[in-house]
Backbone as ProteinMPNN parsed JSONL, in Angstrom:
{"seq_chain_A": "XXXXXXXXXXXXXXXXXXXXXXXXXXXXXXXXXXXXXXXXXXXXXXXXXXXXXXXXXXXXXXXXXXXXXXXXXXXXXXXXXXXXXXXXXXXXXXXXXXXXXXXXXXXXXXXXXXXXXXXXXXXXXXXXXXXXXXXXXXXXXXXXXXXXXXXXXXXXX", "coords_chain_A": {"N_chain_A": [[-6.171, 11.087, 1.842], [-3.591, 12.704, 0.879], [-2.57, 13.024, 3.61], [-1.872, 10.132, 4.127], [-0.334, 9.24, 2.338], [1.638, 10.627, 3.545], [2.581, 9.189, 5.35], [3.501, 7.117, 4.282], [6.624, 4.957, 3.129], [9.047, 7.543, 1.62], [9.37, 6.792, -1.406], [7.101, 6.023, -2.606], [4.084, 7.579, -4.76], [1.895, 9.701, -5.81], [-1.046, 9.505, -8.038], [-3.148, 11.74, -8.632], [-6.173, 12.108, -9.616], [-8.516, 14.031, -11.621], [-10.609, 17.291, -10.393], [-12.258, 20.241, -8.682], [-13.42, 21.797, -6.558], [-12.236, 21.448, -4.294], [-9.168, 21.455, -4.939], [-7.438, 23.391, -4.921], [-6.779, 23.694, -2.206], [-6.187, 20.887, -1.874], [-3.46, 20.784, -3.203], [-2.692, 22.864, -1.555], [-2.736, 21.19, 1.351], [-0.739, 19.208, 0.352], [1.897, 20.483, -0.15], [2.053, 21.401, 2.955], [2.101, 19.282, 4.349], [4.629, 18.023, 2.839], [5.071, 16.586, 0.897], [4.564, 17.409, -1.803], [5.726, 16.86, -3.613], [5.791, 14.18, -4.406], [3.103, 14.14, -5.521], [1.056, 13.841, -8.48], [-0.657, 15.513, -10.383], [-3.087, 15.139, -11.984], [-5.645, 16.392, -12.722], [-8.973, 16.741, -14.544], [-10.004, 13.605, -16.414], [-10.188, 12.53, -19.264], [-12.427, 9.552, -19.634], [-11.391, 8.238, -17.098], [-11.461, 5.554, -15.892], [-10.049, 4.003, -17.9], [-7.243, 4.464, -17.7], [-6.488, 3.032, -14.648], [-5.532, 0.71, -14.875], [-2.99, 1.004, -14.4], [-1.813, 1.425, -12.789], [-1.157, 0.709, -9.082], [-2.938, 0.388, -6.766], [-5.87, 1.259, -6.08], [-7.348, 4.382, -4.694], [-9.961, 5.08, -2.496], [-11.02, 7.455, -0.533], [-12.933, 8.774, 0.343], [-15.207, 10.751, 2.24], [-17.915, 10.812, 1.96], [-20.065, 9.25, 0.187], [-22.137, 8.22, -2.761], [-23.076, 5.807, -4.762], [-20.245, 4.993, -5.934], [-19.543, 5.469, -8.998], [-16.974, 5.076, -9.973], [-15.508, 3.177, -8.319], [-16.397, 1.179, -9.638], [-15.029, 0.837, -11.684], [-12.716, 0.661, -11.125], [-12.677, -1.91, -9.712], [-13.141, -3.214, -12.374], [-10.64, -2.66, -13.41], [-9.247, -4.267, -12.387], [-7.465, -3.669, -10.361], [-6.094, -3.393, -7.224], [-7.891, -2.56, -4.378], [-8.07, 0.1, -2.212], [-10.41, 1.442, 0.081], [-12.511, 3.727, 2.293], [-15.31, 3.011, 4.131], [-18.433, 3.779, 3.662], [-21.257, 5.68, 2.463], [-22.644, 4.31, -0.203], [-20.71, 2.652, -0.494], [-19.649, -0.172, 1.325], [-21.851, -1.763, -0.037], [-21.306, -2.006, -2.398], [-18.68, -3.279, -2.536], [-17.048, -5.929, 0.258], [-14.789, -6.875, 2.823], [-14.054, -8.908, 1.45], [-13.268, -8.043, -1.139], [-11.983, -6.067, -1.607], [-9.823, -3.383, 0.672], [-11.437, -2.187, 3.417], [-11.477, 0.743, 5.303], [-11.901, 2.585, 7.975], [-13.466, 6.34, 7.542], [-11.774, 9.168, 7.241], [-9.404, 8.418, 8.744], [-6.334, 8.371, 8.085], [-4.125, 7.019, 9.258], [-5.192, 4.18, 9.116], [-5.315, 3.861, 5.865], [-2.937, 4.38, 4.869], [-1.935, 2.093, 5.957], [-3.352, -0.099, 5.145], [-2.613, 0.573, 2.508], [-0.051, -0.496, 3.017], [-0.371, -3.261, 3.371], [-1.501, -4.406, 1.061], [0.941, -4.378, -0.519], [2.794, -5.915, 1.116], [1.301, -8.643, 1.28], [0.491, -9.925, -1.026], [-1.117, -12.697, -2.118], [-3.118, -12.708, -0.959], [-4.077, -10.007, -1.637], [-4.374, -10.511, -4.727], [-6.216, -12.28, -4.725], [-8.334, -10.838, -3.33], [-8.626, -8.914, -5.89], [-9.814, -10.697, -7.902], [-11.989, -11.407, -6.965], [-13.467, -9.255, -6.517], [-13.423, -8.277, -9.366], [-14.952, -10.545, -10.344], [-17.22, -9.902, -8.755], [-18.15, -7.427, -9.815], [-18.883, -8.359, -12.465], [-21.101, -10.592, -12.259], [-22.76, -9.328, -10.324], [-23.549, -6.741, -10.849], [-23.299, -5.878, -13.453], [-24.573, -4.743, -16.723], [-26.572, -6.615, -17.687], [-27.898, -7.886, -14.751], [-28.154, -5.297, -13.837], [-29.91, -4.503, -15.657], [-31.984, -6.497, -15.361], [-32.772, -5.851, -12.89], [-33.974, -3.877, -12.764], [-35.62, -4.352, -14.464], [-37.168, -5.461, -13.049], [-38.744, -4.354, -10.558], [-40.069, -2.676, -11.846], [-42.077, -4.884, -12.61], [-42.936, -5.299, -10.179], [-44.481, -3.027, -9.557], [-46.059, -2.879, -11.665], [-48.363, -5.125, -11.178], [-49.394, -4.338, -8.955]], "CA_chain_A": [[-5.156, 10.331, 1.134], [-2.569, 12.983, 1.453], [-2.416, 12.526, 5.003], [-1.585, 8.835, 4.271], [0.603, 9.843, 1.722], [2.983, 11.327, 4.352], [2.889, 8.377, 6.3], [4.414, 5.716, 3.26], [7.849, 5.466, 2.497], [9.218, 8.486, 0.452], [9.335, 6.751, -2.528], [5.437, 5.799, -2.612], [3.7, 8.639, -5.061], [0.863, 9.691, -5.746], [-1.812, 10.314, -8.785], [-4.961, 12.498, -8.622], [-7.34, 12.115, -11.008], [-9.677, 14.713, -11.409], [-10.283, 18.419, -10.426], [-13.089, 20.871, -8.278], [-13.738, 23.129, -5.731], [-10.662, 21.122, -3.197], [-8.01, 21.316, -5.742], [-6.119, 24.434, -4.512], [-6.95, 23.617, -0.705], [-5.394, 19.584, -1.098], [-2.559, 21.498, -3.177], [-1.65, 23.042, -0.757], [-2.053, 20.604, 1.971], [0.524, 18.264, -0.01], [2.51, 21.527, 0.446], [2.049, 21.503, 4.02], [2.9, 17.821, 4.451], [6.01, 17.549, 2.597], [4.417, 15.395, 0.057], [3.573, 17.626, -2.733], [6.61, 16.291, -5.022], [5.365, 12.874, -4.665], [2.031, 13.988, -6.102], [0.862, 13.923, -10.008], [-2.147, 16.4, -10.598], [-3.448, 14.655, -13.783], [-6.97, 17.116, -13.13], [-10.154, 15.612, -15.215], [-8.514, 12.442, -17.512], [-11.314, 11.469, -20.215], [-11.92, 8.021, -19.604], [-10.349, 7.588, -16.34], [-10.933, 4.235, -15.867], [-9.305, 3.256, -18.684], [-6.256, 4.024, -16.858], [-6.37, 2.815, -13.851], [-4.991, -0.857, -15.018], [-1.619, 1.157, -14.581], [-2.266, 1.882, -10.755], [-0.607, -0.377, -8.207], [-3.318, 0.505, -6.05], [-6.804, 2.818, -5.882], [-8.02, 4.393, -3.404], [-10.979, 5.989, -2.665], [-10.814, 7.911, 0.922], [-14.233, 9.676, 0.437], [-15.779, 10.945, 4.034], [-19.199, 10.722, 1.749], [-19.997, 8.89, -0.864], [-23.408, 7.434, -2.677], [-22.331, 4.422, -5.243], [-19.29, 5.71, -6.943], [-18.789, 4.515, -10.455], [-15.339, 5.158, -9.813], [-15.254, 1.883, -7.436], [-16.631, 0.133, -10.5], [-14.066, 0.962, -12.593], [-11.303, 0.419, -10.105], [-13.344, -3.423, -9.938], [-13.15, -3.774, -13.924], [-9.61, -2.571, -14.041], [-8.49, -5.266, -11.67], [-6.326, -2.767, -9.403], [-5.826, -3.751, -5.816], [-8.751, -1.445, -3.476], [-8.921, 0.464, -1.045], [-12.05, 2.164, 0.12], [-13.418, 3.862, 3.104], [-16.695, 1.924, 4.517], [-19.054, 5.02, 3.505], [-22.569, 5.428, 1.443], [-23.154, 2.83, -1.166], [-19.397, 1.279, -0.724], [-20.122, -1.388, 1.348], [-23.066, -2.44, -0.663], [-20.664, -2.931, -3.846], [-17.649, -4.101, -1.941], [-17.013, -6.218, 1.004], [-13.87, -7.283, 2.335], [-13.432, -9.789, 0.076], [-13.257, -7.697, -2.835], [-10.788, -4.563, -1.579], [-9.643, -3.324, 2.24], [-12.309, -1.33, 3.535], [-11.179, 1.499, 6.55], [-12.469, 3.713, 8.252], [-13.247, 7.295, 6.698], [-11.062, 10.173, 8.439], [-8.572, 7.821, 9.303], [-4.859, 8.662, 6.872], [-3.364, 5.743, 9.253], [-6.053, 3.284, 8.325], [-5.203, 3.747, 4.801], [-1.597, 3.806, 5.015], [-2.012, 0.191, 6.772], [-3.964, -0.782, 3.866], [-1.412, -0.135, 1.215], [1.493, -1.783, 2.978], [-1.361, -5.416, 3.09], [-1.943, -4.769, -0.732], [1.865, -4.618, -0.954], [3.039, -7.186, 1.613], [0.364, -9.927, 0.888], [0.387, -10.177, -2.755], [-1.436, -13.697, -2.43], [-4.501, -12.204, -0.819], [-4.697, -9.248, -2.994], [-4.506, -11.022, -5.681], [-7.341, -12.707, -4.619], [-9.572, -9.942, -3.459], [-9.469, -8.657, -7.27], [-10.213, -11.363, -9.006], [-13.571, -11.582, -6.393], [-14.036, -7.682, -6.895], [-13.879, -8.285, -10.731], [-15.972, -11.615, -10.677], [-18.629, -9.573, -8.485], [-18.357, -6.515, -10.909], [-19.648, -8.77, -13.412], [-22.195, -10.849, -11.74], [-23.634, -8.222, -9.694], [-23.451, -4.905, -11.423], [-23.354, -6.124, -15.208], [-25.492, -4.317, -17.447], [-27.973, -7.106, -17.742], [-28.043, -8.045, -13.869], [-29.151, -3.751, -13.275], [-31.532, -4.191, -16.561], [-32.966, -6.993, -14.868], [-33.291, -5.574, -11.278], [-34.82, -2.337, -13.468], [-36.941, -4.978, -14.728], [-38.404, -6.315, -11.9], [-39.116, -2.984, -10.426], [-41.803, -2.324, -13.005], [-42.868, -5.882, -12.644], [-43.544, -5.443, -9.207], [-45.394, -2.347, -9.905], [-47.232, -3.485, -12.485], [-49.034, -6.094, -10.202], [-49.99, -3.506, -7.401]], "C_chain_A": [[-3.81, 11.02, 1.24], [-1.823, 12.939, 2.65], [-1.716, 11.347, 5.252], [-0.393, 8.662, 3.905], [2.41, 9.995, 2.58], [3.024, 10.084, 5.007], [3.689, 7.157, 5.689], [5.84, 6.257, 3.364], [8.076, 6.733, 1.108], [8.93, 7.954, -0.979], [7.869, 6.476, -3.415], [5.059, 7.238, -2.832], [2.341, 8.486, -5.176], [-0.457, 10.229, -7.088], [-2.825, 10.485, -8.521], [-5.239, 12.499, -9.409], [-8.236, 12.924, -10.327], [-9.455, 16.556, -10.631], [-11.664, 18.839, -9.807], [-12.558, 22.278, -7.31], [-12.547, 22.622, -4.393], [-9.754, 21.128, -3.655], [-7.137, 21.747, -4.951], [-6.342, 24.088, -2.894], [-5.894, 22.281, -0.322], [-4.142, 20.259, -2.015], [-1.584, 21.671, -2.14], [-1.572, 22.523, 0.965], [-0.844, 19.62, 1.332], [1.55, 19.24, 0.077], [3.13, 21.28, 1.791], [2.854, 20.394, 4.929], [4.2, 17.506, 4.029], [5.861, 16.904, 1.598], [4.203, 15.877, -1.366], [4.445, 17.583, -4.125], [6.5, 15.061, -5.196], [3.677, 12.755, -5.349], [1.991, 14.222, -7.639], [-0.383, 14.589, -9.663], [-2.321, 15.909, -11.715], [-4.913, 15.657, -13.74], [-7.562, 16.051, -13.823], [-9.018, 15.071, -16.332], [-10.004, 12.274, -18.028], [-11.602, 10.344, -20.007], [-11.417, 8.276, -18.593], [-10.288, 6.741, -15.744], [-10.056, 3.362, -17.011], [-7.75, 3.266, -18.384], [-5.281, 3.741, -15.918], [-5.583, 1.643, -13.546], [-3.214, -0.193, -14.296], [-0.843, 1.532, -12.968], [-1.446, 0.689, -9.973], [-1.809, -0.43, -7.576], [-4.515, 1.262, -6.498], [-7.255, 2.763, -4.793], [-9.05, 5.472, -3.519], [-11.171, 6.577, -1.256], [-11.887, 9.134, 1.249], [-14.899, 10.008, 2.13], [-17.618, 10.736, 3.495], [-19.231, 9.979, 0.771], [-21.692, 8.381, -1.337], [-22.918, 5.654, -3.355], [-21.438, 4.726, -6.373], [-19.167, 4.592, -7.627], [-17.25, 4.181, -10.693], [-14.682, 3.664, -8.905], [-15.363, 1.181, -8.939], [-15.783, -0.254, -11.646], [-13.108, 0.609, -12.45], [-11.454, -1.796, -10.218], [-12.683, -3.644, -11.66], [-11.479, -3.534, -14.298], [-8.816, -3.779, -13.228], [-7.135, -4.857, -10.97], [-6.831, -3.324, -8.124], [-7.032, -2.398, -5.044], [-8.505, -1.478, -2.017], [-9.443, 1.321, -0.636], [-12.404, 2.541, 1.768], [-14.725, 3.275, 2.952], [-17.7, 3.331, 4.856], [-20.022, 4.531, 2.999], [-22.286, 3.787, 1.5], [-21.868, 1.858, -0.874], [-19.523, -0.069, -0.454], [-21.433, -2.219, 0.779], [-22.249, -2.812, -2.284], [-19.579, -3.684, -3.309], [-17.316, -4.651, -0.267], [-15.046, -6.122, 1.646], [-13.165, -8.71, 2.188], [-12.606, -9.262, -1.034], [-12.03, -6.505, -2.031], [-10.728, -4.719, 0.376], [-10.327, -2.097, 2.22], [-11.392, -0.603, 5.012], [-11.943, 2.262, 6.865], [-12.495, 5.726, 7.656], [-12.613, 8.374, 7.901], [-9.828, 9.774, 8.905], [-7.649, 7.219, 8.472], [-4.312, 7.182, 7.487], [-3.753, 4.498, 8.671], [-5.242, 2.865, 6.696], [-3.824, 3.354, 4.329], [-1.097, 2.384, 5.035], [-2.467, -0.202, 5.702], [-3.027, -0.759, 2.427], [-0.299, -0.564, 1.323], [0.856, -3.043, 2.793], [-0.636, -5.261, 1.585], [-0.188, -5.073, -1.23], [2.706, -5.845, -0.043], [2.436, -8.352, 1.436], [-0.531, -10.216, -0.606], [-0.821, -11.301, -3.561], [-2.446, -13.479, -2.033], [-4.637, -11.247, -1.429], [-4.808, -9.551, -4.064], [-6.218, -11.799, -6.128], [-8.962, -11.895, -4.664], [-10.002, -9.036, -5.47], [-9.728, -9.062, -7.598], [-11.657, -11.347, -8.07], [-14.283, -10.12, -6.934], [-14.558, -7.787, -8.243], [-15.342, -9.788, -10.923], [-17.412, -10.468, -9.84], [-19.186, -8.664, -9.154], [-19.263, -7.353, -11.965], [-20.944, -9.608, -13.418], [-23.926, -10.111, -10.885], [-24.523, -7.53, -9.893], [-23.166, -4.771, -13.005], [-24.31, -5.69, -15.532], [-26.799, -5.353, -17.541], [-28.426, -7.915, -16.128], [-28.85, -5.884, -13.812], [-30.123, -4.174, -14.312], [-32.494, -5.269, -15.789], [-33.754, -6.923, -13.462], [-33.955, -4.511, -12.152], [-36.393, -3.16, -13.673], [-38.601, -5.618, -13.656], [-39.025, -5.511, -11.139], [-40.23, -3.015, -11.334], [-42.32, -3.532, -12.971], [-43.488, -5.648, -11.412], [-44.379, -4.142, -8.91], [-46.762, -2.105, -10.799], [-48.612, -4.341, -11.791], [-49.807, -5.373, -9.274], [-51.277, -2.981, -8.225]], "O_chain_A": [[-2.851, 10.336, 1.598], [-0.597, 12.83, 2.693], [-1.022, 11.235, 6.263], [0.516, 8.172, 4.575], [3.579, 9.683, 2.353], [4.205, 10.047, 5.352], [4.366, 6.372, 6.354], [6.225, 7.407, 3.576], [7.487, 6.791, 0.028], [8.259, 8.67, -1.723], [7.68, 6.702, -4.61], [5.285, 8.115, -1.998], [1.674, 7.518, -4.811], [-0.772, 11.417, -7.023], [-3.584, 9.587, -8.157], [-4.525, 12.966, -10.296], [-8.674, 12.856, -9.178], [-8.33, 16.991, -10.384], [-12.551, 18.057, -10.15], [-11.76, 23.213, -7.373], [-12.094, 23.479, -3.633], [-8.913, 20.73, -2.849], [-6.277, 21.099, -4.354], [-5.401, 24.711, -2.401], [-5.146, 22.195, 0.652], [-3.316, 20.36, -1.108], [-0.493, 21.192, -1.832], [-0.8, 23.036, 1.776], [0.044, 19.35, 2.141], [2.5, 18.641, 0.582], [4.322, 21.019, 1.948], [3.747, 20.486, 5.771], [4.913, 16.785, 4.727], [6.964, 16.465, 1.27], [3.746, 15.08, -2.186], [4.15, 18.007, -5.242], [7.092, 14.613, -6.178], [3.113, 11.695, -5.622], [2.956, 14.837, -8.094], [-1.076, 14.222, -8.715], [-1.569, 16.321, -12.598], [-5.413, 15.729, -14.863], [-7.151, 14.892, -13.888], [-7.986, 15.509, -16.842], [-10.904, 11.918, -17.267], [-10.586, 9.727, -20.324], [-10.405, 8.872, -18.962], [-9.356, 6.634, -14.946], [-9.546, 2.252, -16.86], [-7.034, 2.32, -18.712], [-4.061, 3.903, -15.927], [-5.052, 1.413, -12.46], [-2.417, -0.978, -13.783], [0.242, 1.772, -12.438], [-1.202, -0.314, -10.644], [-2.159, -1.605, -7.683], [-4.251, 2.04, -7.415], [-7.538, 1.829, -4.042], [-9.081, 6.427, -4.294], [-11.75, 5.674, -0.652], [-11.789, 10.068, 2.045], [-14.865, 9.148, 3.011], [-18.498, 10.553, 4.336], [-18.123, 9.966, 0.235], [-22.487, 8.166, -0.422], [-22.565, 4.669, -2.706], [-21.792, 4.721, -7.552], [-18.893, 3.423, -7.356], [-16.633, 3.342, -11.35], [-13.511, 3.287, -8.956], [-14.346, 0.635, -9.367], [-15.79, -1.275, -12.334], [-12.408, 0.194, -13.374], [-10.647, -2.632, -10.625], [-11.679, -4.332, -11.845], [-11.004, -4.086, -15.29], [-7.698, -4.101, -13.629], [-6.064, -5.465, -10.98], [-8.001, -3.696, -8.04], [-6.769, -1.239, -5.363], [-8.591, -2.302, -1.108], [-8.923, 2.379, -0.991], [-12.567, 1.567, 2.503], [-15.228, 3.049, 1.852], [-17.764, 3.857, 5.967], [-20.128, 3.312, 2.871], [-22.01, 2.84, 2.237], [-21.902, 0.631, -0.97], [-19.541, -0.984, -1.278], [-21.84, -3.261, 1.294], [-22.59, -3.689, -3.077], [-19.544, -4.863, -3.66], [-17.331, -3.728, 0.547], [-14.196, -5.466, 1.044], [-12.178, -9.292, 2.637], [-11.657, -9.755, -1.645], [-10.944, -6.705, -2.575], [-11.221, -5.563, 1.124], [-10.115, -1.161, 1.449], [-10.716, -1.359, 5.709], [-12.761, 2.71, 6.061], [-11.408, 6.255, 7.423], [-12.894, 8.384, 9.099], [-9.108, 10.606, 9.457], [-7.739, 6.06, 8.068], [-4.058, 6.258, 6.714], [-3.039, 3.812, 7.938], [-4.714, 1.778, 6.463], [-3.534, 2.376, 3.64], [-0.231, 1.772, 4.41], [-1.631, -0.913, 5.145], [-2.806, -1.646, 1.603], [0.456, -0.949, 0.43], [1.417, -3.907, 2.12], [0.381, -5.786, 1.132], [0.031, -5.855, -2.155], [3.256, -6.714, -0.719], [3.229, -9.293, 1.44], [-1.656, -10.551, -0.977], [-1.31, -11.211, -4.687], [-3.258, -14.088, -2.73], [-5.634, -11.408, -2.133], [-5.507, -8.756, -4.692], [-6.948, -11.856, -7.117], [-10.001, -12.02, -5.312], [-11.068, -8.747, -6.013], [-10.498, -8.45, -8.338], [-12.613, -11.237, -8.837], [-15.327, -9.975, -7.569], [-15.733, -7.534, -8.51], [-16.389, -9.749, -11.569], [-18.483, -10.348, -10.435], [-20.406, -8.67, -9.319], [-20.378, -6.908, -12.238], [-21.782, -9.474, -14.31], [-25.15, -10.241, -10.86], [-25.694, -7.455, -9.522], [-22.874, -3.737, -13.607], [-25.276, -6.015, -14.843], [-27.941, -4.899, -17.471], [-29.406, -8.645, -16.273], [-30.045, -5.594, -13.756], [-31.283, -4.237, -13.904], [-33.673, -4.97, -15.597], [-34.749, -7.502, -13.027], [-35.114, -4.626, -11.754], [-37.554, -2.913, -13.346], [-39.796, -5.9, -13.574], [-40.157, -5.931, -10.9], [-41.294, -3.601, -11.132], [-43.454, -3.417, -13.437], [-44.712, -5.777, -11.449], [-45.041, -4.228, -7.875], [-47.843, -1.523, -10.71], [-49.77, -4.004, -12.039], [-50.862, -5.836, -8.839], [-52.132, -2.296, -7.664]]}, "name": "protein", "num_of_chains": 1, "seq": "XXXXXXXXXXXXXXXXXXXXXXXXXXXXXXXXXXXXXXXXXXXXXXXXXXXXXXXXXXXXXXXXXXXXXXXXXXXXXXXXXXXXXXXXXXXXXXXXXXXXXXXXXXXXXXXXXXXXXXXXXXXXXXXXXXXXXXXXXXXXXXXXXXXXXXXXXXXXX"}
């Protein structure tokens, strides 16, 4: 994402949510890049989907991933996505729902948040599908009932 970072217009910033063992390493690539006064370090946020609503954009530019909750949140806050096509991603989002890229690839992503900002009338769209599939999907009583059926179909054997 920093990588991408460098590639927007200057005035395009940037918040991190969250904090580990890459902190001081992407630090100080935003350093390296030129970039690292357009970044916000917010480290761990309590809640940090709650606010994401305030986001133009999320992105998730994982090289691994399994089924980040963090997509689901990004879905429920009704922010514009975009997502490397990793793990579980494409199994919660298509693109319908957000712009999927390739992982490794800063231009990719770049490209993806001039769409979300040039074509207002299709992003607009892909959230409201993201959020409608969030809730159809991946709603608490859609998993209790895939949980459910799991033990039904064990039960039987």
């Amino acid at each position: 994402m920093l990588d991408a970072l460098a590639r927007l217009k200057s005035d395009a910033t940037l918040s991190m949510i969250g904090e580990g063992r890459e902190l001081q390493s992407l630090r100080l690539r935003a350093q390296e890049l030129g970039v690292a006064d357009r970044v916000n370090w917010h480290g761990a946020v309590p809640d940090a989907g709650t606010v994401l609503t305030a986001f133009d954009s999320f992105v998730l530019s994982s090289r691994t991933e399994g089924t980040p909750i963090a997509l689901f949140e990004a879905m429920y806050a009704r922010v514009p996505i975009v997502t490397t096509r990793v793990g579980g991603v494409p199994d919660v989002v298509t693109a319908d729902h957000a712009l999927l890229v390739t992982s490794d690839r800063p231009d990719e992503i770049a490209s993806a948040l001039l769409e979300v900002d040039r074509n207002p009338g299709a992003t607009s769209r892909r959230v409201e599908a993201a959020y409608s599939r969030l809730l159809g999907r991946f709603s608490r009583a859609a998993w209790l009932e895939e949980v459910e059926g799991v033990y039904r179909s064990v039960d039987k054997r």
